[in-house]
MIDREN-747023 format. One record per atom (N, C-alpha, C, O): x, y, z; residue number from 1. Coordinates in steps of 0.05 Angstrom, whole numbers. Layout:
BEGIN
+--------+--------+--------+-----+
|     px |     py |     pz | num |
+--------+--------+--------+-----+
|      X |      Y |      Z | NUM |
...
+--------+--------+--------+-----+
***
This chain:
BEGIN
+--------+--------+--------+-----+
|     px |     py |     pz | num |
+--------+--------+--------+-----+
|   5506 |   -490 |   -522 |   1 |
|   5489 |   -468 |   -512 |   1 |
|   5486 |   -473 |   -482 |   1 |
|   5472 |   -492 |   -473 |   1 |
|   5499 |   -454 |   -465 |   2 |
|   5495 |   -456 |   -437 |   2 |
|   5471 |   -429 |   -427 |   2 |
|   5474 |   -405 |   -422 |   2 |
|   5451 |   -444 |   -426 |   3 |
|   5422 |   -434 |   -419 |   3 |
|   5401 |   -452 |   -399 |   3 |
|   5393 |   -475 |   -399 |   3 |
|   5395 |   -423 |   -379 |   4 |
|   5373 |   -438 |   -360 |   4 |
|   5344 |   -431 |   -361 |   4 |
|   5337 |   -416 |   -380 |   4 |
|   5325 |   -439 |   -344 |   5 |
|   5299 |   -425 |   -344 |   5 |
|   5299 |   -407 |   -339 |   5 |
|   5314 |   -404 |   -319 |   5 |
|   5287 |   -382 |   -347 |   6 |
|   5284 |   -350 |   -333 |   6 |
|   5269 |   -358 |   -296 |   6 |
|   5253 |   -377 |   -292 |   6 |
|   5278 |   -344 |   -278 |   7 |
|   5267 |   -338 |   -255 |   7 |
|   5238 |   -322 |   -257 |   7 |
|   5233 |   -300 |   -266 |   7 |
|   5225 |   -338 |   -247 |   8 |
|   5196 |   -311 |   -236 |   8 |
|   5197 |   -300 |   -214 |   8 |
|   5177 |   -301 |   -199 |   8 |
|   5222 |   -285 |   -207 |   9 |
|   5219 |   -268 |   -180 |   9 |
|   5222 |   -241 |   -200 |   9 |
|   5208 |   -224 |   -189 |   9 |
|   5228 |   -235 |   -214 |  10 |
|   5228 |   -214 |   -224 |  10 |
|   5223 |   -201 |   -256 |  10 |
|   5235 |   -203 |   -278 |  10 |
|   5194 |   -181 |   -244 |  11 |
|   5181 |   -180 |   -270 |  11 |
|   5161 |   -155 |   -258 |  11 |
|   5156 |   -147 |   -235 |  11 |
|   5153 |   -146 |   -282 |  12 |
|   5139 |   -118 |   -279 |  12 |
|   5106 |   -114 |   -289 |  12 |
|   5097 |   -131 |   -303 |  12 |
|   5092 |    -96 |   -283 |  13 |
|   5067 |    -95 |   -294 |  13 |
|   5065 |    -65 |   -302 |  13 |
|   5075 |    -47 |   -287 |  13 |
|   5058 |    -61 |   -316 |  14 |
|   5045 |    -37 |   -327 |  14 |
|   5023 |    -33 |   -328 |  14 |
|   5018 |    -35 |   -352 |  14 |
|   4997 |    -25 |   -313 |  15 |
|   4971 |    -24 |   -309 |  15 |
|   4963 |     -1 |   -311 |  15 |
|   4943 |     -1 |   -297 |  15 |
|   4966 |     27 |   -321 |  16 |
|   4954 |     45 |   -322 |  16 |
|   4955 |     60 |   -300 |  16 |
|   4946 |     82 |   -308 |  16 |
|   4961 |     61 |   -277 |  17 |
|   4970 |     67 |   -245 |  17 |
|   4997 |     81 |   -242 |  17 |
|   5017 |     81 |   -256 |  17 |
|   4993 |     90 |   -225 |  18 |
|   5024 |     99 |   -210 |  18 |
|   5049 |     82 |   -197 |  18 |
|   5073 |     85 |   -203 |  18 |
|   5037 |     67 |   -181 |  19 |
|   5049 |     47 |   -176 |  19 |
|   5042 |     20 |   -187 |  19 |
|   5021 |      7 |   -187 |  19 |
|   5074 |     12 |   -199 |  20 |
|   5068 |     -9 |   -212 |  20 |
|   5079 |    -34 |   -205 |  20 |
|   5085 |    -52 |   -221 |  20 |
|   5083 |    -37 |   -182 |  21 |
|   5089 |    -53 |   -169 |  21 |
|   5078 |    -75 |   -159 |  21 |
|   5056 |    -69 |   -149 |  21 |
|   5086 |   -106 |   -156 |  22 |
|   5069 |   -128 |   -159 |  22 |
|   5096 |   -146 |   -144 |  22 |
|   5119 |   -150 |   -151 |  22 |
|   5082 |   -155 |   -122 |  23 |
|   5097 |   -182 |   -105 |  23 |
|   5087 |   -211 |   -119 |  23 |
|   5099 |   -232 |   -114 |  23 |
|   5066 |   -209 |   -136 |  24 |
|   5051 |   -237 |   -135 |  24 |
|   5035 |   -231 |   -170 |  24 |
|   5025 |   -209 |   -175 |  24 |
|   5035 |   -249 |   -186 |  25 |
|   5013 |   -244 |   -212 |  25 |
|   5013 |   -282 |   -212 |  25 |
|   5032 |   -298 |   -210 |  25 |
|   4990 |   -285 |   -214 |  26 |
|   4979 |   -313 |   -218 |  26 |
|   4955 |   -311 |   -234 |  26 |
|   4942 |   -289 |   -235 |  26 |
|   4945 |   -340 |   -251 |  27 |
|   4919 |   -333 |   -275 |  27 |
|   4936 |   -328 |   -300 |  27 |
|   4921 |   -334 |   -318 |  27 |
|   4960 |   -320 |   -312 |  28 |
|   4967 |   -327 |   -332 |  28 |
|   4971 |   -356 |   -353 |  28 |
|   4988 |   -372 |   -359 |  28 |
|   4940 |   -349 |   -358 |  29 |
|   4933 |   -381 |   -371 |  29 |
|   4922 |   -382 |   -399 |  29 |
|   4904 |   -382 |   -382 |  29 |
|   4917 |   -382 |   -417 |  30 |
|   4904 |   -377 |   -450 |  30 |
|   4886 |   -412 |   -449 |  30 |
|   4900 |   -432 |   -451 |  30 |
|   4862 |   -413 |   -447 |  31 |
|   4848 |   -437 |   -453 |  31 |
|   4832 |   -438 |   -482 |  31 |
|   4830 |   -417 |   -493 |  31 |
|   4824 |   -460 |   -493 |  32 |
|   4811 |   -464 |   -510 |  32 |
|   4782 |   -475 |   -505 |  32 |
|   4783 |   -496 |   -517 |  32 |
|   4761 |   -473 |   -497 |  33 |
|   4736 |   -489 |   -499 |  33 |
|   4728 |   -511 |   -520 |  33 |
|   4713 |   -504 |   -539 |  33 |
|   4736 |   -532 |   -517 |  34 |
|   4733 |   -552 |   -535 |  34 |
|   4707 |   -548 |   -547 |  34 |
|   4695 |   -528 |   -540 |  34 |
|   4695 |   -567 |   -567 |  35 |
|   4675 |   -564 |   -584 |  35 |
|   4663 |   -596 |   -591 |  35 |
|   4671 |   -606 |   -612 |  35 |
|   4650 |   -607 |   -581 |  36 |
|   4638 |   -641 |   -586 |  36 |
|   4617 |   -640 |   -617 |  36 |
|   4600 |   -622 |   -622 |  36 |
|   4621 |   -655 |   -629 |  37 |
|   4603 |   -650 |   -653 |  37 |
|   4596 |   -683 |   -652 |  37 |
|   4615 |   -697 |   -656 |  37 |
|   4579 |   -691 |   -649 |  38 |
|   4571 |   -712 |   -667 |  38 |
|   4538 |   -712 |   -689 |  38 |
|   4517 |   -700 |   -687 |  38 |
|   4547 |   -732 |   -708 |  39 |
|   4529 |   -738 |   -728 |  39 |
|   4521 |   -762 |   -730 |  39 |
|   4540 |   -777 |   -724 |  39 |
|   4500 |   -775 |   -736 |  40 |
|   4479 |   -795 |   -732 |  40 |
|   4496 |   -821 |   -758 |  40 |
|   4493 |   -845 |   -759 |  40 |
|   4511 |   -804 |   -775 |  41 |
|   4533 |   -825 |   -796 |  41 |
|   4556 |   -825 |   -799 |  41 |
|   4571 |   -829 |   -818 |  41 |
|   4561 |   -818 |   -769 |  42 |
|   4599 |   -816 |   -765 |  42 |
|   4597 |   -857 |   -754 |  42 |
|   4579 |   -868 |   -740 |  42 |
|   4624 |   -872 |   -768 |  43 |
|   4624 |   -896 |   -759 |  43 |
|   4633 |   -892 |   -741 |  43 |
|   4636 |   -916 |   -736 |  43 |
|   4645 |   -880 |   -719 |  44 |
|   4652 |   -881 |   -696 |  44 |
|   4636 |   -874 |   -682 |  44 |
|   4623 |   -854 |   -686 |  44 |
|   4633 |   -892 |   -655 |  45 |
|   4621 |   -886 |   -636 |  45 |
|   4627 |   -854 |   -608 |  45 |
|   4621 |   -851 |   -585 |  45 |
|   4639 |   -840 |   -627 |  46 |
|   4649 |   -820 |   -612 |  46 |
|   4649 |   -797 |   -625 |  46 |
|   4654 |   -799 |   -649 |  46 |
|   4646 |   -772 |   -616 |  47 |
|   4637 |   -746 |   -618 |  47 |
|   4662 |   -739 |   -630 |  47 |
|   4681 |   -753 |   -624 |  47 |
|   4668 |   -710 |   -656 |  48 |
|   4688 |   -710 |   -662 |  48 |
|   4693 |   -680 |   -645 |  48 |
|   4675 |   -664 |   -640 |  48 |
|   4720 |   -677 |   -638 |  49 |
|   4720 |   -658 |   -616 |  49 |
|   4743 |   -638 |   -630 |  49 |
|   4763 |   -644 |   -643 |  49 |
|   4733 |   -615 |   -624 |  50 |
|   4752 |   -590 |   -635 |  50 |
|   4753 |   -557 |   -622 |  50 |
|   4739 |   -545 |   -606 |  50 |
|   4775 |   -550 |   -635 |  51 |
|   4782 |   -527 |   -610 |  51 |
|   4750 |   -505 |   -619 |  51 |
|   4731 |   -504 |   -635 |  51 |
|   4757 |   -496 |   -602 |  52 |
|   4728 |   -466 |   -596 |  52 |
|   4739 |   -447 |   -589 |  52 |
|   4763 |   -445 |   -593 |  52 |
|   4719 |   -422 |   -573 |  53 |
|   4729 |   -396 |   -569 |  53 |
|   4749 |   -401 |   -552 |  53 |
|   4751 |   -423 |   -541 |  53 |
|   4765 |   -385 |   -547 |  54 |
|   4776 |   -376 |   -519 |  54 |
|   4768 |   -364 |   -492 |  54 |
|   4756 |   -343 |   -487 |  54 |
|   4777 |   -382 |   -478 |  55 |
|   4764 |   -373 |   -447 |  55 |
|   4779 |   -352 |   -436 |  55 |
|   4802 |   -359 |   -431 |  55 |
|   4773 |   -329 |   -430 |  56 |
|   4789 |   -308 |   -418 |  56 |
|   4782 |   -319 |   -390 |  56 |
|   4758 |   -325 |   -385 |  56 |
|   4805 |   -322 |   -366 |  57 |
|   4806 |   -325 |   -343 |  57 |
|   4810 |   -303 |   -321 |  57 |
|   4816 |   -280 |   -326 |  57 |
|   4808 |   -312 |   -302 |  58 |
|   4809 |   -281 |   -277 |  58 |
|   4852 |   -286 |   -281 |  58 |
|   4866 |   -305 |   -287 |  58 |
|   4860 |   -259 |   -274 |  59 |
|   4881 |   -246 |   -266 |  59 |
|   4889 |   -238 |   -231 |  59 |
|   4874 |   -222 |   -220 |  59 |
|   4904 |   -245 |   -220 |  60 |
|   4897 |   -235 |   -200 |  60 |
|   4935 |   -219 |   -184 |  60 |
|   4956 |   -230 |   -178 |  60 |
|   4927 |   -192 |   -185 |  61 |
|   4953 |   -184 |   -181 |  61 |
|   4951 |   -178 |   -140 |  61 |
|   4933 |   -166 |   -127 |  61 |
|   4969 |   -187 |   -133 |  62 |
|   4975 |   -183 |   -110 |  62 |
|   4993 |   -164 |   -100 |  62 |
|   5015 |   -168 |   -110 |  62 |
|   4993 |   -142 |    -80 |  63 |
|   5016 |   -133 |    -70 |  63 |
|   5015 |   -126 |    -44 |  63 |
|   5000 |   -140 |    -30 |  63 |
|   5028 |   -106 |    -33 |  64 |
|   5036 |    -98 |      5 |  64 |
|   5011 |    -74 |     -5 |  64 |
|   5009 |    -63 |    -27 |  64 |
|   4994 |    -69 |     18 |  65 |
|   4987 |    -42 |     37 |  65 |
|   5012 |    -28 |     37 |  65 |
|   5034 |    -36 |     44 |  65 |
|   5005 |     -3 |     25 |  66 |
|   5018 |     16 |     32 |  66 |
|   4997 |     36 |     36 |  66 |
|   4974 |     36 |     27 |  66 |
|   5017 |     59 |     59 |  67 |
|   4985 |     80 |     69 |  67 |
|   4987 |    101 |     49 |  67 |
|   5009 |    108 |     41 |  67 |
|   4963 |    111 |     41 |  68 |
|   4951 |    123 |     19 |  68 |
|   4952 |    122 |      2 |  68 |
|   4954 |    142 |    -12 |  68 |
|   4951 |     90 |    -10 |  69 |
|   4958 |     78 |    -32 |  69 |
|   4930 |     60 |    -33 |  69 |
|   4926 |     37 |    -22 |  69 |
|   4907 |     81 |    -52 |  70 |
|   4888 |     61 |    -59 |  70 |
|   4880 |     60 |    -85 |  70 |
|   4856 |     60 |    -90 |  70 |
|   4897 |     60 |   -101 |  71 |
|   4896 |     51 |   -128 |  71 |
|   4876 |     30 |   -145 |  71 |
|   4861 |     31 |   -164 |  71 |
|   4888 |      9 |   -125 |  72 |
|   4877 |    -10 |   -140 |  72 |
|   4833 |     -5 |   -133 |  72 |
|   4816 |    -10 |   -150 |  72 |
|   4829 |      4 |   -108 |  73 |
|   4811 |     11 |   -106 |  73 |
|   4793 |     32 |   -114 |  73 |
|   4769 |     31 |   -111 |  73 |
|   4804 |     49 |   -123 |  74 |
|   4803 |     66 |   -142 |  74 |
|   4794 |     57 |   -166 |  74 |
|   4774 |     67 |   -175 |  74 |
|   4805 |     41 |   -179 |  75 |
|   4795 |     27 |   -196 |  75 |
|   4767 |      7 |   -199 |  75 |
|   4749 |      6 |   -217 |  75 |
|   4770 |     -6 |   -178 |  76 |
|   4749 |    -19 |   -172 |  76 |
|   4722 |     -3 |   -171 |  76 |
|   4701 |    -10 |   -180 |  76 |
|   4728 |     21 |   -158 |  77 |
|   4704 |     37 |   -161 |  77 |
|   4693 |     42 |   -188 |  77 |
|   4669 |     40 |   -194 |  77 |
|   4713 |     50 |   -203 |  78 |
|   4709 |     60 |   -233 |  78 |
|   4671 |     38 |   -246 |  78 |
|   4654 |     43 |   -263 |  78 |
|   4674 |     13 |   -225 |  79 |
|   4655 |     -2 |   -236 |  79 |
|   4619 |      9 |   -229 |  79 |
|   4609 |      6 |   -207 |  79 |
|   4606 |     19 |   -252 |  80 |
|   4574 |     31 |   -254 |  80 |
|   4563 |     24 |   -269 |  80 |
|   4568 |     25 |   -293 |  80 |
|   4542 |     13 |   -259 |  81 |
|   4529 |    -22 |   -269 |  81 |
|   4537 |    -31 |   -284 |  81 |
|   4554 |    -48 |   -276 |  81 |
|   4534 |    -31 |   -323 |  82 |
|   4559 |    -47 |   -340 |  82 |
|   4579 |    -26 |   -351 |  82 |
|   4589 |    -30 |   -373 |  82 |
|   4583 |     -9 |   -339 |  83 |
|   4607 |      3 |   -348 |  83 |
|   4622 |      5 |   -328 |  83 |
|   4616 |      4 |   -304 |  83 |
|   4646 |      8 |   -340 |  84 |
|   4683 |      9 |   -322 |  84 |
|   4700 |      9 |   -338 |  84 |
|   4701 |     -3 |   -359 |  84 |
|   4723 |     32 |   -326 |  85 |
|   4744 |     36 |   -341 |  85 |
|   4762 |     19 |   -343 |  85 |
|   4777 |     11 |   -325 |  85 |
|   4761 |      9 |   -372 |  86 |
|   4782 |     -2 |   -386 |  86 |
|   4808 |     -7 |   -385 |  86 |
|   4817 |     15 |   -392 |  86 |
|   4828 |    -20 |   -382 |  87 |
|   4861 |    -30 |   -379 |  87 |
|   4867 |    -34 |   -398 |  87 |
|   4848 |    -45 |   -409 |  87 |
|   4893 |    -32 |   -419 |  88 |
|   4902 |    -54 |   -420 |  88 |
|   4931 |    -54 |   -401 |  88 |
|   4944 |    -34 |   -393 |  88 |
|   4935 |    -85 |   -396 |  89 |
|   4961 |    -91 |   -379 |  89 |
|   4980 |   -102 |   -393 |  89 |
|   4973 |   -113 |   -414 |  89 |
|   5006 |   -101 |   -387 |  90 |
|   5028 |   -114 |   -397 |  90 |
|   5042 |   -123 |   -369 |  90 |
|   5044 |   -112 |   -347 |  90 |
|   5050 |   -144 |   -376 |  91 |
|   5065 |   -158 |   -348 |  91 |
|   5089 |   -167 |   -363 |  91 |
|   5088 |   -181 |   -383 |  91 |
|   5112 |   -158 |   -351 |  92 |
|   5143 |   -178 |   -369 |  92 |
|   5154 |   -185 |   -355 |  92 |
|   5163 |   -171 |   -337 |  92 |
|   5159 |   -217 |   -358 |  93 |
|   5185 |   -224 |   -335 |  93 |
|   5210 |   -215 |   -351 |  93 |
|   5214 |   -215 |   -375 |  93 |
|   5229 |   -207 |   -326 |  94 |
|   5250 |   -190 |   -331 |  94 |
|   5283 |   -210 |   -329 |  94 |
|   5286 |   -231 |   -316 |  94 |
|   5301 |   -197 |   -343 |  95 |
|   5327 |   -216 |   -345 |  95 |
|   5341 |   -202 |   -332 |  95 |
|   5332 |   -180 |   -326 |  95 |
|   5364 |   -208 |   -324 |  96 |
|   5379 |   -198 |   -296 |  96 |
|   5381 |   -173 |   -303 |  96 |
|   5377 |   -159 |   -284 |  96 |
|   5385 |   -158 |   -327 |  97 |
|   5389 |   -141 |   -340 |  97 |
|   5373 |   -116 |   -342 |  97 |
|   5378 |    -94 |   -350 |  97 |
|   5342 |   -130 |   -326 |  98 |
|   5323 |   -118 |   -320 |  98 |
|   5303 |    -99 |   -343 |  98 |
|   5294 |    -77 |   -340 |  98 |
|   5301 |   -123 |   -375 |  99 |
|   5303 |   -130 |   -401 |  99 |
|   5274 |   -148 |   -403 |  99 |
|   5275 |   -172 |   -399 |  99 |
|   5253 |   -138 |   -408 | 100 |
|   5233 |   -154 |   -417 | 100 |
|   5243 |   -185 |   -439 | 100 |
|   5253 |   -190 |   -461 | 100 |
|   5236 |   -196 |   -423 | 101 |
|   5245 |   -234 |   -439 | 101 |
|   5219 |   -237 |   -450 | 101 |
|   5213 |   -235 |   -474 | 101 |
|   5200 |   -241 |   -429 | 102 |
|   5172 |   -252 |   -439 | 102 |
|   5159 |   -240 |   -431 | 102 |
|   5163 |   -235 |   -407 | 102 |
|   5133 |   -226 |   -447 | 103 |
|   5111 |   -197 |   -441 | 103 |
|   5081 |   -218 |   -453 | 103 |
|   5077 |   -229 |   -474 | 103 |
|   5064 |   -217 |   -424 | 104 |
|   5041 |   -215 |   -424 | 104 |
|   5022 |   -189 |   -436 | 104 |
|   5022 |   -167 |   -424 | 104 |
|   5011 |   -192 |   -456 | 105 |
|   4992 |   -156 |   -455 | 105 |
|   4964 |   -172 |   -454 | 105 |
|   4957 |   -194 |   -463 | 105 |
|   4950 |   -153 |   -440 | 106 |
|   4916 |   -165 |   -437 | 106 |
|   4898 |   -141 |   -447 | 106 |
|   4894 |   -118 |   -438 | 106 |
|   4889 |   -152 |   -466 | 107 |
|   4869 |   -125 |   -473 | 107 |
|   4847 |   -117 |   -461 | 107 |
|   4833 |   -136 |   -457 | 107 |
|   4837 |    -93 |   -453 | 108 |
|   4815 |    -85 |   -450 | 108 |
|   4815 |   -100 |   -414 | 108 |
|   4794 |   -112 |   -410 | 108 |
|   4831 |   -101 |   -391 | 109 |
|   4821 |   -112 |   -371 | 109 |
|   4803 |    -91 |   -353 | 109 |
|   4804 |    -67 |   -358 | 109 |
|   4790 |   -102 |   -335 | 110 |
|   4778 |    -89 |   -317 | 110 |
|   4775 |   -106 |   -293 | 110 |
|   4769 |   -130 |   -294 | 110 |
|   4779 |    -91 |   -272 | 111 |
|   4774 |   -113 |   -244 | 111 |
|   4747 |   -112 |   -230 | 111 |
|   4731 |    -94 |   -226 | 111 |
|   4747 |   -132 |   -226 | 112 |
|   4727 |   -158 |   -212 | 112 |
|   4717 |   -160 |   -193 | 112 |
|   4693 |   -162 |   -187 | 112 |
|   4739 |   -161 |   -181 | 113 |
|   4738 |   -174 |   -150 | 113 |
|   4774 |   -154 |   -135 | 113 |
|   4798 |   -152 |   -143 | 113 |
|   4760 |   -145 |   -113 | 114 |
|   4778 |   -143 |    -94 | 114 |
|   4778 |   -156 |    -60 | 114 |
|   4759 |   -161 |    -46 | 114 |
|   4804 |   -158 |    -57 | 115 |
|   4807 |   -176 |    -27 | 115 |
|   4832 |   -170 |    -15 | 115 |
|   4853 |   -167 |    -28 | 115 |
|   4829 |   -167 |     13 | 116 |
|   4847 |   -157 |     37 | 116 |
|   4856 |   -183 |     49 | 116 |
|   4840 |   -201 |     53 | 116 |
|   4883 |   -185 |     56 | 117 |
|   4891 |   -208 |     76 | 117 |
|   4875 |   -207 |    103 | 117 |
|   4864 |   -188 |    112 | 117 |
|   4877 |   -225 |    110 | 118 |
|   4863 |   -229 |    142 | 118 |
|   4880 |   -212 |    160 | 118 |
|   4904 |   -208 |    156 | 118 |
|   4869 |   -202 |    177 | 119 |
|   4873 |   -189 |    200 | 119 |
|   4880 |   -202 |    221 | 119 |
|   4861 |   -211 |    234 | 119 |
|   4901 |   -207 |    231 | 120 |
|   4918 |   -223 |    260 | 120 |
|   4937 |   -221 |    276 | 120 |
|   4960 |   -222 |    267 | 120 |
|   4932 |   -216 |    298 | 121 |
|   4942 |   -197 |    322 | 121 |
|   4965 |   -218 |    326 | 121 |
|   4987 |   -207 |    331 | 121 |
|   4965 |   -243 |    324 | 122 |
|   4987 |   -268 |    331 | 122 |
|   5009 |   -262 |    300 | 122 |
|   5032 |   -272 |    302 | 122 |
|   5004 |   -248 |    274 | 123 |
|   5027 |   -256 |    256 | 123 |
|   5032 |   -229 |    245 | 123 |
|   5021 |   -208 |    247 | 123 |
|   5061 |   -239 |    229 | 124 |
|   5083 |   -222 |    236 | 124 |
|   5086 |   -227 |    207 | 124 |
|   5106 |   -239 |    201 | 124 |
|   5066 |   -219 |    179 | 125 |
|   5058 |   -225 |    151 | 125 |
|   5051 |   -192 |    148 | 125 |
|   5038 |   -180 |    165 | 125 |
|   5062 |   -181 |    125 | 126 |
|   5048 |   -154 |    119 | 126 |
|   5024 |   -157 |    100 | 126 |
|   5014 |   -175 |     86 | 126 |
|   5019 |   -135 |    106 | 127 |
|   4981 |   -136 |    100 | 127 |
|   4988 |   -132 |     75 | 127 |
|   5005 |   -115 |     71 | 127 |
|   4974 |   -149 |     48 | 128 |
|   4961 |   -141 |     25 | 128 |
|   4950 |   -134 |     17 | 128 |
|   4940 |   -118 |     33 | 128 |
|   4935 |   -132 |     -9 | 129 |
|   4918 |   -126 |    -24 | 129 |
|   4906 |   -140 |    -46 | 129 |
|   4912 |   -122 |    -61 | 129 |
|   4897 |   -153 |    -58 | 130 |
|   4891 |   -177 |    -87 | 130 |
|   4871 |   -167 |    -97 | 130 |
|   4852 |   -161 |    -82 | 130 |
|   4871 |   -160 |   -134 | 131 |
|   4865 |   -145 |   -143 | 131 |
|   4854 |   -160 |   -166 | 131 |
|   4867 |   -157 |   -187 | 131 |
|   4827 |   -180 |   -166 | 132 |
|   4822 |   -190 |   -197 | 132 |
|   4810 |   -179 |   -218 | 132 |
|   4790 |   -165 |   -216 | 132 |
|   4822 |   -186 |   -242 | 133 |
|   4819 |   -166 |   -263 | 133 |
|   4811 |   -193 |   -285 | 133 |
|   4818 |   -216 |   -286 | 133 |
|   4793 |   -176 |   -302 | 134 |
|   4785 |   -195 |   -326 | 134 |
|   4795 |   -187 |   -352 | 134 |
|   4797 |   -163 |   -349 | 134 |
|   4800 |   -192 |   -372 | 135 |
|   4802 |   -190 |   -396 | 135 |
|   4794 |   -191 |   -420 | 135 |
|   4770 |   -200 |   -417 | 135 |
|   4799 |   -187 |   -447 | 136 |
|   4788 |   -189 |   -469 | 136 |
|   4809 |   -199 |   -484 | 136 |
|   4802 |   -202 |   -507 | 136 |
|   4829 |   -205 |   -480 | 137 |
|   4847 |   -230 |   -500 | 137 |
|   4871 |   -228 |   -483 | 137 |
|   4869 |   -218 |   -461 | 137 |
|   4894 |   -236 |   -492 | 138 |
|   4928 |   -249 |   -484 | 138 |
|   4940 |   -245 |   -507 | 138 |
|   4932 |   -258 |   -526 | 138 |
|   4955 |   -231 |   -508 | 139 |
|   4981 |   -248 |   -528 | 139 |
|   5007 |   -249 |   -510 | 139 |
|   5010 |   -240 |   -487 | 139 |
|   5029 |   -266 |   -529 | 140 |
|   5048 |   -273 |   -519 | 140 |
|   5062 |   -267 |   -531 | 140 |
|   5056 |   -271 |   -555 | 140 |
|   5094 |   -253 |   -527 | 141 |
|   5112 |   -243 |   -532 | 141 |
|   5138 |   -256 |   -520 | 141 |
|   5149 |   -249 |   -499 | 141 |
|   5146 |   -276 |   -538 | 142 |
|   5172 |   -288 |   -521 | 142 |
|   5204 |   -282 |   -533 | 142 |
|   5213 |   -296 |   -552 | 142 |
|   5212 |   -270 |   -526 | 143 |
|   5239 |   -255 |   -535 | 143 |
|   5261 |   -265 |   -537 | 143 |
|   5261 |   -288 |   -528 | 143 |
|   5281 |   -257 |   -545 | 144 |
|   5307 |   -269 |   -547 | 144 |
|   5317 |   -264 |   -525 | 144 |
|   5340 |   -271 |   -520 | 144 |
+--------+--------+--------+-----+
***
C-alpha cells in the first residue's frame, strides 16, 4: 500500500453563509473532563480516575477582508442576551480530487468572539478577519 498523510492546505467549510471560504480553521479538538473518585476503603492510596462529559472548545475560523463582505459579522450580531442564531458547520479536508476524506460537523455552533488583524502602515500582510464559534458536540467522519 503506497499511502501518505492527507495535506491541510486544502479543505472546505460549510457555515450557513455565502461565502465559504476559510484560509485558516484551528480548535479542532474533542476533550474528555476526567472524573477523580475516591473512597475512604479503596486500598490504594489514590483516587480512581474516569472519563466525564465532554468539553466543547472555541473554533476559530480565519479568513482575508474582503470589501462588503461582513458575514461573519453579521452573525455575530445575531447575538441578544442568551439568544443567537444557531450553525451547524461541517469542515472537510479535501483529496486532490477535491473529495471530502475527513468531515468535521459541529452542532448547534454560534460565535463568540470576533477579531481584526492589526493595522500597519510598515507590512505588506492582508488584513483578516477571526471568527470564534462555540459548539454543542463534534463528530468525526473519516473516509476512505
Amino acid at each position: 500500500m503506497n499511502s501518505y498523510p492527507l495535506s491541510t492546505n486544502h479543505f472546505s467549510i460549510e457555515w450557513g453563509g455565502k461565502r465559504i471560504g476559510a484560509s485558516e480553521i484551528s480548535g479542532l479538538s474533542i476533550n474528555m473532563q476526567p472524573i477523580s473518585y475516591s473512597e475512604g476503603t479503596f486500598r490504594a492510596n489514590a483516587p480512581v480516575v474516569m472519563p466525564g462529559k465532554q468539553k466543547t472548545n472555541t473554533i476559530v475560523l480565519k479568513r482575508g477582508i474582503m470589501p462588503g463582505d461582513n458575514e461573519y459579522y453579521d452573525w455575530l450580531k445575531t447575538v441578544k442576551g442568551n439568544t443567537v442564531e444557531r450553525r451547524d458547520l461541517t469542515i472537510s479536508l479535501l483529496n486532490e480530487n477535491h473529495e471530502p476524506v475527513v468531515t468535521w460537523k459541529l452542532k448547534n455552533a454560534f460565535p463568540v468572539k470576533m477579531e481584526w488583524t492589526d493595522l500597519n502602515a510598515n507590512s505588506n500582510e492582508p488584513a483578516m478577519e477571526m471568527l470564534e464559534v462555540m459548539h454543542e458536540g463534534m463528530t468525526v467522519v473519516n473516509g476512505a
